[in-house]
SEROZA-207086 format. One record per residue (C-alpha): residue number from 0; residue in one letter; y, z, x. Coordinates in pm, 1 decimal, decimal comma. Example, Ala and Ser with C-alpha at 12.3 -4.5 7.8 and 13.67 -1.06 7.14 Angstrom:
0|a|-450,0|780,0|1230,0
1|s|-106,0|714,0|1367,0
This chain:
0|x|4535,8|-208,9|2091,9
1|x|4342,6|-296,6|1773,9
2|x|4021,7|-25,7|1689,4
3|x|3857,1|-379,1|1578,2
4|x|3681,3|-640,2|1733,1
5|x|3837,8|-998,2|1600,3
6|x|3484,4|-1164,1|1654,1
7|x|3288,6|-885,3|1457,5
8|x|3519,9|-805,3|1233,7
9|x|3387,9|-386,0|1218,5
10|x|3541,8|-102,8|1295,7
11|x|3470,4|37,0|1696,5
12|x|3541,3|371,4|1580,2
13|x|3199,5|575,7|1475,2
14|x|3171,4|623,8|1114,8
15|x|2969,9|974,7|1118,5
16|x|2678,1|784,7|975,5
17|x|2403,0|608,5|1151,8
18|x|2092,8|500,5|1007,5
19|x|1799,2|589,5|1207,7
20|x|1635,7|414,5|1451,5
21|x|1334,3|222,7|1249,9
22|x|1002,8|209,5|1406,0
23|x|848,2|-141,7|1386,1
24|x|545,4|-141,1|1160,9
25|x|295,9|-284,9|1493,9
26|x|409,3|42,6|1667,9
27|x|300,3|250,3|1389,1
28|x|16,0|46,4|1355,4
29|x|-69,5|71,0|1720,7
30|x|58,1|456,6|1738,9
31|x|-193,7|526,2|1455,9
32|x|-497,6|387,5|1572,4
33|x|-456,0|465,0|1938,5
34|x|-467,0|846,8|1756,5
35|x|-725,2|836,2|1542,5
36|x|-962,8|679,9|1842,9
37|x|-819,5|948,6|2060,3
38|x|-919,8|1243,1|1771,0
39|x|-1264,5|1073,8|1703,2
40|x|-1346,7|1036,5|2087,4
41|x|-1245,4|1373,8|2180,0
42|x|-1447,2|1484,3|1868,1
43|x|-1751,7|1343,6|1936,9
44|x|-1760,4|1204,8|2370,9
45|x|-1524,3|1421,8|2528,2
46|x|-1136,7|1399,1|2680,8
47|x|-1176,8|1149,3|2955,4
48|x|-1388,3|896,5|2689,9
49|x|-1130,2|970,6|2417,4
50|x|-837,1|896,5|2662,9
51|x|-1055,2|555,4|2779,2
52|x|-1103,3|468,8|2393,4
53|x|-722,3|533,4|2292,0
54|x|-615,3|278,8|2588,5
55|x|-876,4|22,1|2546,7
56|x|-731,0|41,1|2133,8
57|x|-377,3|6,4|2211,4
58|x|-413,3|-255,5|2503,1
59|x|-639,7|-441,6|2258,2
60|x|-386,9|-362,9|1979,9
61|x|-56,4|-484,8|2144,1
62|x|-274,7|-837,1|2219,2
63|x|-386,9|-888,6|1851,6
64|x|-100,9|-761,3|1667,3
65|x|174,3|-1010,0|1632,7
């Protein structure tokens, strides 16, 4: 049995070296915000408000962002 596949033409066995996994730039985007209005809402309102804010950012966030 051949360690390739015929229609990929790569090696199945593991090579020891993986890049790692990349985070898409609107989920850094989103992660980053959402944190920030988290920090500034627990700063200055309290935990439940800054919790509110972070969710209202990333809902709003994930239906802007492309």
């Amino acid at each position: 049995m051949p360690l390739t596949n015929p229609r990929a033409g790569k090696s199945n066995v593991q090579s020891g070296h993986e890049d790692p996994p990349k985070l898409p730039i609107r989920w850094a985007v989103i992660l980053l915000a959402a944190g920030f209005t988290a920090y500034l809402g627990h700063r200055y309102a309290g935990p439940i408000q800054a919790g509110t804010a972070a969710i209202a950012v990333t809902t709003l966030l994930h239906t802007i962002l492309p």
